[in-house]
C-alpha positions as CSV (number, residue, x, y, z in Angstrom):
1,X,-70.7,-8.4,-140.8
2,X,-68.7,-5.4,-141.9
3,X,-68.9,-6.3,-145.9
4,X,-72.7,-6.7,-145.1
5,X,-72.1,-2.7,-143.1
6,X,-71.0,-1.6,-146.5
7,X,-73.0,-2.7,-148.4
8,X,-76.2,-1.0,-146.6
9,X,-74.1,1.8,-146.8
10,X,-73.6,2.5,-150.4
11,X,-77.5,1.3,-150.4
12,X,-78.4,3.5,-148.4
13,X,-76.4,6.6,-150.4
14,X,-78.5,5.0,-153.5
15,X,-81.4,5.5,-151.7
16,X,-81.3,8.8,-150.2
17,X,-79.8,10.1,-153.5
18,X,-83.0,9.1,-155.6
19,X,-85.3,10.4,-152.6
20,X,-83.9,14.1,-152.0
21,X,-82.8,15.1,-155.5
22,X,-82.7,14.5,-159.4
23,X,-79.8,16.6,-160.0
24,X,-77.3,14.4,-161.4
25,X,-74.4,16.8,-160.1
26,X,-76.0,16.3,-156.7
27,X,-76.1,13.0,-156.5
28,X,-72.9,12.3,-158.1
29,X,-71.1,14.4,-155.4
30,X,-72.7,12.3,-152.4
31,X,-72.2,9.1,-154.2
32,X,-68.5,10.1,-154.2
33,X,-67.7,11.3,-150.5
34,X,-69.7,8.1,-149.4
35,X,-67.5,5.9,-151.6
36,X,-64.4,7.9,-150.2
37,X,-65.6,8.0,-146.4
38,X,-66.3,3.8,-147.5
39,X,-62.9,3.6,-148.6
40,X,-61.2,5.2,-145.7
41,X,-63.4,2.5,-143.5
42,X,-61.9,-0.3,-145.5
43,X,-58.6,1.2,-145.7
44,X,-58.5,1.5,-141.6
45,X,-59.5,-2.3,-141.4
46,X,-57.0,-3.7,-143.4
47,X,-54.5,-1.7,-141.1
48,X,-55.7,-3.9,-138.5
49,X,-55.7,-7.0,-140.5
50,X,-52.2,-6.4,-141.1
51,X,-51.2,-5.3,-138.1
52,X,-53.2,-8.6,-136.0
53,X,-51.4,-10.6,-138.5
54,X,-47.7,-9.2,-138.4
55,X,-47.7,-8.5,-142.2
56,X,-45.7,-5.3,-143.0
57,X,-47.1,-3.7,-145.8
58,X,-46.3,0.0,-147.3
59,X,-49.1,2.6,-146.2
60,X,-52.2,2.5,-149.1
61,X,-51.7,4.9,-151.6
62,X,-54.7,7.9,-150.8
63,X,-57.5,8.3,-153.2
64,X,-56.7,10.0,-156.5
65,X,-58.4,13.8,-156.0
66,X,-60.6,14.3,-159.6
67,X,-62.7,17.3,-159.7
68,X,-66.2,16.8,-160.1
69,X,-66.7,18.7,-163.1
70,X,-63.7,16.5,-165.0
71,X,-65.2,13.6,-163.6
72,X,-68.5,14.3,-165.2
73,X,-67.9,15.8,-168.4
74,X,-64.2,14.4,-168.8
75,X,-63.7,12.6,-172.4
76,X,-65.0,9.1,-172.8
77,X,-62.5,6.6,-172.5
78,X,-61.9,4.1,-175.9
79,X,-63.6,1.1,-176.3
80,X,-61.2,-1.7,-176.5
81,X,-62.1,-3.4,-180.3
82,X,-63.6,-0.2,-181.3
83,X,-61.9,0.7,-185.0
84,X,-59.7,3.8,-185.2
85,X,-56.0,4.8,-184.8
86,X,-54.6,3.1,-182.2
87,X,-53.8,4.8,-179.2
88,X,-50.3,6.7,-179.1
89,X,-50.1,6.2,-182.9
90,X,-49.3,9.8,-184.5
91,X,-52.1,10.2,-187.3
92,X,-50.4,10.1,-191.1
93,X,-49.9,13.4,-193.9
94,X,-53.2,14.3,-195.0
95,X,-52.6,14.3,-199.1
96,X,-53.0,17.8,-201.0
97,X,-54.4,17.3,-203.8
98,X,-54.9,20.4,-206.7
99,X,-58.6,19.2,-207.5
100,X,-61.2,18.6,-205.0
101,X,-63.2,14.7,-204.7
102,X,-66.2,16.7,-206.3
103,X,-63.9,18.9,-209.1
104,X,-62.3,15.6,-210.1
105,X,-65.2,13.5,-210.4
106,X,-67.2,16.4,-212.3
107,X,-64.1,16.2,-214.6
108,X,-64.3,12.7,-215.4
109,X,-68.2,12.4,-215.7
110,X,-68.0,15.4,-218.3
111,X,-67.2,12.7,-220.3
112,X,-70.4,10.5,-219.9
113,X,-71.7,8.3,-217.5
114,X,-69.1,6.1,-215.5
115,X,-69.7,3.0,-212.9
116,X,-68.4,3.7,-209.5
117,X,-65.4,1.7,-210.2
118,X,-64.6,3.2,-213.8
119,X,-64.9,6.9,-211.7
120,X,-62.6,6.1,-208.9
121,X,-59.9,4.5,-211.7
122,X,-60.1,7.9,-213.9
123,X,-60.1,10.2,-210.7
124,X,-56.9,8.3,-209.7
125,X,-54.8,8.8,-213.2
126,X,-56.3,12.5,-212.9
127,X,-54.1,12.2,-210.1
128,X,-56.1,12.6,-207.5
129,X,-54.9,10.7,-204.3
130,X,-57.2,9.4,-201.2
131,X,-56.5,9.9,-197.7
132,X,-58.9,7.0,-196.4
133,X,-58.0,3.3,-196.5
134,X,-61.8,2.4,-198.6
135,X,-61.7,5.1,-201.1
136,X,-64.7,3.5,-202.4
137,X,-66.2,5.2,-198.8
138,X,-65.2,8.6,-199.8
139,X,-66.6,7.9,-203.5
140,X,-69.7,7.1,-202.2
141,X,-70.5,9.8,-199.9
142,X,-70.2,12.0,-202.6
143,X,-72.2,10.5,-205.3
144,X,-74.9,9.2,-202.6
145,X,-74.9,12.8,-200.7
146,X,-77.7,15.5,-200.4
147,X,-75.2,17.8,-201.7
148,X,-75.4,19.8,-205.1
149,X,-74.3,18.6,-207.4
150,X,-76.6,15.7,-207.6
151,X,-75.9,12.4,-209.7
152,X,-78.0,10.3,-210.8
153,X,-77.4,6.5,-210.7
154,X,-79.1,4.7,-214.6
155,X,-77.9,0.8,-213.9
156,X,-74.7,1.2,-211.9
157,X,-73.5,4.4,-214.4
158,X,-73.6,7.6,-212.7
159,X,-73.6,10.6,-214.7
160,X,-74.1,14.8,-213.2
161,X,-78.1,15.3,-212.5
162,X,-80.0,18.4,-214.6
């Protein structure tokens, strides 16, 4: 009877929310205190449960205090199989390098038009050295970009656009 209580509680809180306002802030805030007054309820009947059946159990641990505003615009949480760094994992050296992606490449296709592959072979023994794992990625961006200056792509060669 009591988890069927609850229930039309938070219900109702949906409810009431929707009817008397559409500011998200608003309705945030209620949903909260009726979750913590729903909590306190729940946390006052498992005293009793314990107590009717002689279990000794350490007092509950109160609800964690978050302010609204962090709770709302807080940063998002990682999704778990999401690529990136893994959490706790210090980020590595970003590489300096003495010509730019763009320098380099300009460098290489002053020579005549290149395939992708050919390019990123003659930026690397210009020395040029990638911080990403796919420097074919970083290649790309650049040749495919809306940024000056333009190539343009004959069969697979690339060569610098008039």
């Amino acid at each position: 009877m009591e988890r069927f209580a609850a229930v039309t509680s938070i219900r109702h809180t949906f409810y009431f929310m929707a009817r008397i306002s559409n500011d998200p802030l608003k309705q945030f805030t209620a949903l909260k205190a009726s979750m913590q007054a729903e909590r306190s309820r729940l946390v006052a009947r498992l005293a009793e449960l314990d107590k009717a059946l002689g279990v000794i159990t350490a007092s509950p641990a109160p609800a964690p205090v978050v302010a609204a505003a962090k709770a709302v615009k807080g940063p998002k949480a990682k999704v778990a199989g999401k690529p990136g760094r893994p959490a706790g994992k210090p980020a590595g050296k970003r590489v300096k390098n003495e010509l730019s992606l763009k320098e380099a490449v300009l460098k290489v296709l002053a020579g005549g038009p290149l395939s992708k592959e050919q390019i990123l072979a003659a930026v690397a023994k210009l020395g040029y050295q990638f911080n990403a794992g796919k420097p074919i990625n970083s290649l790309n961006t650049l040749l495919y970009g809306s940024k000056k200056p333009k190539f343009k792509n004959t069969d697979g060669a690339f060569s610098v656009a008039k």
